[in-house]
Structure formats: structure tokens, C-alpha cells
SESE-478962 format. One record per residue (C-alpha): x, y, z. Coordinates in steps of 0.001 Angstrom, whole numbers. Layout:
! residues N
+---------+---------+---------+
!      c1 !      c2 !      c3 !
+---------+---------+---------+
!       X !       Y !       Z !
...
+---------+---------+---------+
! end
This chain:
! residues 116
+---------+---------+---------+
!      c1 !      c2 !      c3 !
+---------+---------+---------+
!  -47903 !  114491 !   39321 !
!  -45641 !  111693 !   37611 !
!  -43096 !  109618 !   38838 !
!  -41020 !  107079 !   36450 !
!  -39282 !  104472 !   36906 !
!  -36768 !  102444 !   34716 !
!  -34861 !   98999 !   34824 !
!  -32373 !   98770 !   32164 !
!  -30565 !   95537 !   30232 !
!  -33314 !   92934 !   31975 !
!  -32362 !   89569 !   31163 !
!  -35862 !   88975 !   29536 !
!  -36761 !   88894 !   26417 !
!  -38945 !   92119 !   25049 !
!  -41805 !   90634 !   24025 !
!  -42459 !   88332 !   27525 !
!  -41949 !   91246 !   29496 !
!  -44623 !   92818 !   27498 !
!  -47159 !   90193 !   27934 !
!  -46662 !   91242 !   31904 !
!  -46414 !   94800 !   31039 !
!  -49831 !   94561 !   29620 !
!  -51629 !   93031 !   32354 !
!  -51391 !   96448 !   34454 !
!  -51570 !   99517 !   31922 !
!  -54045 !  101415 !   33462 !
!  -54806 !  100012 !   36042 !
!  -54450 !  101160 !   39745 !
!  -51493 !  100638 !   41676 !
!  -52835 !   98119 !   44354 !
!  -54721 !   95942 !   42071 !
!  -51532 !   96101 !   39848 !
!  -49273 !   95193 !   42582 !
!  -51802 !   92194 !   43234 !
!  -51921 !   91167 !   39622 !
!  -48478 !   91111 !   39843 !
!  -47185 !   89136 !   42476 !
!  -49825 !   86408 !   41546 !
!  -48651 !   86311 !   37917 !
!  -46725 !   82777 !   37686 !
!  -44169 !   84261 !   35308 !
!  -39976 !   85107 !   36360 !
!  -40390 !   88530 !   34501 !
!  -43544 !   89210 !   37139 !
!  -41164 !   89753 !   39777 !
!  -39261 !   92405 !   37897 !
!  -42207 !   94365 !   37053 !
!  -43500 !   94125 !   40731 !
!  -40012 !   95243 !   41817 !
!  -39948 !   98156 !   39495 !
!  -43722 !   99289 !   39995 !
!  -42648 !   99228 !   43692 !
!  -39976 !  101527 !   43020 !
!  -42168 !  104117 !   40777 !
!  -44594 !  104509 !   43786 !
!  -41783 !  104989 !   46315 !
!  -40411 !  107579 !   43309 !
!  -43326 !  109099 !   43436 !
!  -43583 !  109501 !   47262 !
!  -40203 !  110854 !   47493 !
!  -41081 !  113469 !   44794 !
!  -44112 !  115448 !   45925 !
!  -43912 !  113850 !   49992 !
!  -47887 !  113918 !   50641 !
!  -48854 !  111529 !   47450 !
!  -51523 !  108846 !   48497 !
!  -50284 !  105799 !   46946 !
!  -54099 !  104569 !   46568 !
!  -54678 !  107375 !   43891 !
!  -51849 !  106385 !   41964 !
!  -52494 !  104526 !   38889 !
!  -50006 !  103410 !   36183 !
!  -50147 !  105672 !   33105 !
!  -47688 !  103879 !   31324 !
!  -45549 !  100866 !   31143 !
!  -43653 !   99777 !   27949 !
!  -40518 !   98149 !   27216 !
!  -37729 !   98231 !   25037 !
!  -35109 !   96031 !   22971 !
!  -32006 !   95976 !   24804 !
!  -28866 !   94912 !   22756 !
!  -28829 !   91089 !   22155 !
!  -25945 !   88752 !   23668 !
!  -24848 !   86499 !   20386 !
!  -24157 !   82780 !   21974 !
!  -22943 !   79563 !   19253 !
!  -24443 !   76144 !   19928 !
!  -22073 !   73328 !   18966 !
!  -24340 !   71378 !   15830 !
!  -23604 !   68112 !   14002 !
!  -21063 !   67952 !   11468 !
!  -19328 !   71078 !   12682 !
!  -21988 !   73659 !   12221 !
!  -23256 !   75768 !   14901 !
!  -26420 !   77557 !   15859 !
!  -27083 !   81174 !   16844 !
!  -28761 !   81384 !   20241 !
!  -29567 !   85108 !   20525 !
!  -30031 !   86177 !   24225 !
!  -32020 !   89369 !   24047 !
!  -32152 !   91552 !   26959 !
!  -34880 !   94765 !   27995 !
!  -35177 !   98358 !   29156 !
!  -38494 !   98541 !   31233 !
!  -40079 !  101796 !   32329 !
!  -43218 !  102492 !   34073 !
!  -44825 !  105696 !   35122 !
!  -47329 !  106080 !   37836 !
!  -49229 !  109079 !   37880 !
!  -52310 !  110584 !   40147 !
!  -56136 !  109278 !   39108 !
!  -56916 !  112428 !   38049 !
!  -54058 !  113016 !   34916 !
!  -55413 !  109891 !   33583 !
!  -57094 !  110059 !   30268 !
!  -59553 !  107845 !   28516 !
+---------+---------+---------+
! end
């Protein structure tokens, strides 16, 4: 059993999201719910949010799920398109601030499907 579930154009840039993202692959859902909302970091609370919404997925789906055998098979995150900002720069010139942006997904899945 496998329940997914994705956040799309995140304000965050790929690569800090990922840095959260790998602080819970594989591990259970309860210790990565913990983990989570004791991680000091603003994208924390979007992968709590999200993790909390892949267990209630996966509730809804099969109905007699116990959440404590659910573990988190896979969480990864994608490039979202990038907002192109200007700085104003001496003499005229400007800067490039590139505001990137993420598609999160994480699937939960029973203890048993878990390989490795």
C-alpha cells in the first residue's frame, strides 16, 4: 500500500528543501514527523505539512492503515520554474536575483514494501 503526496511551486529553493528531504528518507513516519517539527529550518514546516497529508492520503485510501507502520519510501524534490527579479547596481547596471521555486513529493508506504 502507497499513498503520495505532492506540493507544487514551493517558494524554496530545490536544493534547501532537499537538505530537509533527506533527514527523513526512510525513516518511519513518527520519528519523521518528530525530526521534522524540531528541524529549525522555514522549509521544515512544509515538509511536516506535506508528510502530514501523505499519511492522512494514505488513511483515506485503504481506511484500516496503522499510521505507526507507515514509513516514508520516498521523498524528492524538483526544480520548479525560476521567478527572474533585477537588482538596481551602480552605474546603471543591474543584477539577476533568480527566485527558484519547488515541486515536493513524498510517498509513505507500509513497513513491509520497504526494501533495503
Amino acid at each position: 500500500m502507497e499513498a503520495t503526496a505532492r506540493v507544487k511551486y514551493v517558494r524554496i529553493t530545490p536544493r534547501k528543501a532537499n537538505q530537509i528531504l533527506e533527514l527523513i528518507r526512510g525513516k518511519d513516519v513518527e520519528s519523521a514527523t518528530n525530526i521534522l517539527h524540531f528541524t529549525p529550518k522555514n522549509g521544515a514546516k512544509i515538509a511536516e505539512k506535506l508528510l502530514k497529508s501523505a499519511v492522512a492520503n494514505a488513511v483515506n485510501r485503504e481506511g484500516k492503515v496503522r499510521v505507526a507502520d507507515l514509513v516514508v519510501r520516498t521523498a524528492i524534490v524538483g526544480a520548479g520554474p525560476t521567478m527572474k527579479r533585477f537588482l538596481p547596481r551602480a552605474q546603471g547596471r543591474a543584477t539577476p536575483l533568480l527566485k527558484r521555486t519547488s515541486h515536493i513529493t513524498i510517498t509513505v508506504g507500509t513497513r513491509d514494501q520497504v526494501r533495503g
